[in-house]
GUMIKOL-398670 format. One record per residue (C-alpha): residue in one letter; x, y, z. Coordinates in steps of 0.5 Angstrom, whole numbers. Layout:
BEGIN
@resn a | u X | v Y | w Z
...
end
This chain:
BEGIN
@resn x | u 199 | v 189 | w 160
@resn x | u 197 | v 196 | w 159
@resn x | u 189 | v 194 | w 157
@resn x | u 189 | v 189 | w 162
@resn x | u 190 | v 194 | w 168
@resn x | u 186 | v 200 | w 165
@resn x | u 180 | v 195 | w 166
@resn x | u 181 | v 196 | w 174
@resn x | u 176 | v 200 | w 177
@resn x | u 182 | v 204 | w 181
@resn x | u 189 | v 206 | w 178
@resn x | u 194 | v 210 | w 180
@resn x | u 200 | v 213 | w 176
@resn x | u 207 | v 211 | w 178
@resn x | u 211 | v 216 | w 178
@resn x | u 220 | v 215 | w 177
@resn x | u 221 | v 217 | w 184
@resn x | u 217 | v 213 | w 188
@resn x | u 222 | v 207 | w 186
@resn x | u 228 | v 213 | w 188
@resn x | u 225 | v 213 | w 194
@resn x | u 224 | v 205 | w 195
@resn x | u 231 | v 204 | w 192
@resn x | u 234 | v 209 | w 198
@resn x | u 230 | v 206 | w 203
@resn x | u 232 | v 199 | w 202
@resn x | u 240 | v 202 | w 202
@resn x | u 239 | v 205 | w 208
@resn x | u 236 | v 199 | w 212
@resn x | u 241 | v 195 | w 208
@resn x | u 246 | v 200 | w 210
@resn x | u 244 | v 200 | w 218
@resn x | u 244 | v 193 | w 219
@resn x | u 251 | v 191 | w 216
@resn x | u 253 | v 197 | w 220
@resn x | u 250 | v 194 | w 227
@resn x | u 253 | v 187 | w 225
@resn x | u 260 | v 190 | w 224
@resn x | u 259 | v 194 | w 231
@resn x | u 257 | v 188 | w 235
@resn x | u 263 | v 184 | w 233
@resn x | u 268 | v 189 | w 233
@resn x | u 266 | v 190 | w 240
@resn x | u 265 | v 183 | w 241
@resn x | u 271 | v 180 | w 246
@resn x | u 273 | v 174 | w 242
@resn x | u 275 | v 171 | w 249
@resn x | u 268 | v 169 | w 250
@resn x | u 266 | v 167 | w 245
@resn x | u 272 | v 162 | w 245
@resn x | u 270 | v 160 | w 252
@resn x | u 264 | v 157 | w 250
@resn x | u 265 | v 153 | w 244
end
């Protein structure tokens, strides 16, 4: 796999850190989103949404 990709004209090097990075980032995203749902359904009046069913 190592030769193969020496054959690109343009390589970069893959530091540890940029996967750090991506891992913290898709847990924040992660994180948010599953905070927001909670919130709106907690505030949520359950009454409403049985009225319309």
């Amino acid at each position: 796999m190592n030769q193969w990709l020496q054959d690109f004209a343009y390589r970069i090097d893959i530091q540890w850190w940029m996967f750090a990075v991506a891992g913290i980032a898709a847990f924040a995203i992660a994180l948010l989103t599953v905070s927001v749902q909670a919130m709106r359904s907690a505030t949520t009046n359950p009454v409403e949404s049985l009225r319309s069913e």
